[in-house]
C-alpha positions, 0 to 999 in steps of 0.5 A, a space after each residue: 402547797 403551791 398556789 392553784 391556778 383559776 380557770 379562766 371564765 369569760 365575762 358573760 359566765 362571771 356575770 350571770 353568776 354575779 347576776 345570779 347571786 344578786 337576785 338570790 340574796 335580794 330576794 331572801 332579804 327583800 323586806 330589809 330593802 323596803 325598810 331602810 328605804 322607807 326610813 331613809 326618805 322619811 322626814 322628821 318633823 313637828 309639823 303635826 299635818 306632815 305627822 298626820 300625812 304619813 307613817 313615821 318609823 322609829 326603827 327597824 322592828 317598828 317599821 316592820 311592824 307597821 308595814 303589816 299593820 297597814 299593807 299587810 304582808 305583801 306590803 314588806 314585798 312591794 315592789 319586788 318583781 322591778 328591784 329583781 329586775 334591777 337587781 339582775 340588770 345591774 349586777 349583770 351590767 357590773 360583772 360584765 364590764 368589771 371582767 372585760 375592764 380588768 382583763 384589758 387592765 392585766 394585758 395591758 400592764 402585763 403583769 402578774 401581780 395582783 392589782 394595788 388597792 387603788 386600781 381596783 377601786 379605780 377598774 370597780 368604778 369605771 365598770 360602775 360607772 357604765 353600768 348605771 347608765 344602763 340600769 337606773 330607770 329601774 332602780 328609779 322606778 322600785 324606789 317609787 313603788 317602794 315609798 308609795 302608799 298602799 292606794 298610790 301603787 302601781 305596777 311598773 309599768 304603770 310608775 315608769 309611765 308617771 315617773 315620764 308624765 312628771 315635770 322632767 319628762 323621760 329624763 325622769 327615769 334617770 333622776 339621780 344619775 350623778 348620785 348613783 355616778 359618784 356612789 359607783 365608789 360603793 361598789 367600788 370599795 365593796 370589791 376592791 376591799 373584797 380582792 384586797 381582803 382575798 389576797 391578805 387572808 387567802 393568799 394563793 387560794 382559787 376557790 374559796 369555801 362558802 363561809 370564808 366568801 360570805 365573810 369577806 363579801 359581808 365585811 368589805 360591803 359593810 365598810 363601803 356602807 358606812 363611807 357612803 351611807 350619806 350619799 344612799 340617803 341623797 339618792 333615794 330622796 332624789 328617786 322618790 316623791 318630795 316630802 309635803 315641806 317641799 309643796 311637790 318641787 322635786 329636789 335638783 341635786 343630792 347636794 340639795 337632798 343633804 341640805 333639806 335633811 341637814 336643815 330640817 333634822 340635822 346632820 345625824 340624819 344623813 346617817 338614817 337607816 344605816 342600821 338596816 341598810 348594813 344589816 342588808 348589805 351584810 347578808 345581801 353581799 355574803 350571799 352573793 358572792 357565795 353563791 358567785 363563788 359557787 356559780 362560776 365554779 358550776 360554769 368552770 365544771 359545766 365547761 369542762 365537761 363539755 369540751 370533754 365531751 368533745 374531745 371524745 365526739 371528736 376522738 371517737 370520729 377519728 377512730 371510725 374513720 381511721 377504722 373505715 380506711 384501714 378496711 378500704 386499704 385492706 378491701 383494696 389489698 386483698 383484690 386479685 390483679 388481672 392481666 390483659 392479653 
């Protein structure tokens, strides 16, 4: 069988369908985002006044398990209303770009062979790239609600404006910009392994069942994950509070962030929360892109429906109108002549 041809989905459609998928699978699997961020910007320590300041967590079931014990189970959902947010903005941001920039790409090159491995790479973190710049003062802000304590929280709103009363003003809710600049390779990875993966194990194909989205979305973020698993850590300690070995000084770099935790729990921690983090990433981007897949296939359906329907507005107009002048010709025919004398 040939192969089949996709239809053609403008960038605003491909990315509300990735917007939607996005919140769907981050709603679903929300407590896992509370988690691996919570181990992630946790610091380990002997000094038992910082053991006495805040919860440690052990693991991911222990995590959970205090998380309840001390917040009640609305503490597994703090901060969910600015991560949706974000979570929309930024795929939204990303869907938008990564089409236009890729379509540029294609017309440009005018080719119809499909993009080599670095090229998507490269078209995944250029459209990455713009869509950080946009969107990190949420991910800035749900990081704090997401690490602060119980009687600390507040609303966005409310954080955004601590965030701007801190030492580094409004530029404040761009803390991590570079980070999140240098990890757009996440992403990057993340669909350039899912296009490659597409093209080696279902060559040809245009829609892809649910199963086979979810496996290929699932396999290609857990690979992304684990190459960028030390930089996530760097960046959320950089968009969350310092630790109390750090007397309130926010960290400056993610290359400073890599060297607190190196000094003071090695270099295995730079690696910390990866369990969680892959098993959200898992279900996060299998959910999404099969729901995407989904999406666009109700927009590419919903599309076809509408200019069926106007093909038939349009059809049935000229129908009553060719009808309307076949009368008036005949009414004009039919008329008797009359002569003057």
């Amino acid at each position: 069988m040939g192969a089949q041809s996709k239809p053609s989905l403008a960038p605003w459609g491909k990315a509300v369908a990735g917007a939607s998928g996005a919140v769907l699978a981050n709603a679903l699997v929300y407590p896992l985002d509370i988690v691996k961020t919570r181990i992630q910007v946790q610091v380990r320590s002997d000094d038992p006044v910082t053991h006495a300041s805040a919860t440690h967590y052990t693991s991911t079931w222990d995590a959970v398990s205090k998380i309840v014990a001390n917040e009640g189970l609305q503490g597994l959902y703090a901060g969910m209303n600015g991560s949706l947010l974000g979570v929309a903005s930024t795929n939204f941001a990303y869907f938008y770009w990564y089409t236009i920039i890729r379509t540029l790409y294609t017309k440009y090159t005018k080719s119809n062979a499909a993009p080599s491995t670095a090229v998507e790479l490269s078209l995944g973190a250029l459209a990455g790239a713009v869509a950080q710049i946009f969107t990190i003062p949420v991910a800035v802000v749900t990081t704090r609600q997401q690490t602060a304590s119980k009687d600390e929280r507040r609303g966005l709103i409310a954080t955004a404006r601590e965030v701007i009363e801190g030492p580094d003003g409004v530029s404040g809710l761009w803390r991590g910009l570079k980070a999140s600049l240098v990890l757009v390779v996440n992403p990057a990875i993340t669909y350039g392994a899912y296009e490659r993966l597409k093209n080696t194990l279902f060559p040809g194909k245009a829609s892809l069942r649910p199963w086979e989205a979810f496996l290929l979305g699932a396999t290609s973020k857990a690979l992304a994950t684990i190459a960028t698993q030390p930089l996530i850590v760097a960046k959320v300690g950089l968009q969350s509070k310092p630790p109390p070995a750090r007397n309130g000084k926010p960290f400056k770099s993610f290359v400073e962030v890599m060297k607190f935790i190196i000094e003071h729990e090695g270099m295995p921690a730079l690696f910390k929360g990866i369990g969680p983090q892959i098993f959200k990433g898992f279900l996060v981007q299998g959910i999404l892109m099969m729901t995407k897949e989904r999406v666009e296939l109700l927009f590419v359906l919903l599309l076809r429906y509408l200019k069926a329907v106007r093909l038939s507005q349009i059809r049935q107009a000229a129908n009553i109108a060719a009808t309307a002048a076949s009368k008036a010709q005949a009414s004009v025919s039919a008329k008797p002549l009359t002569t003057t004398s």
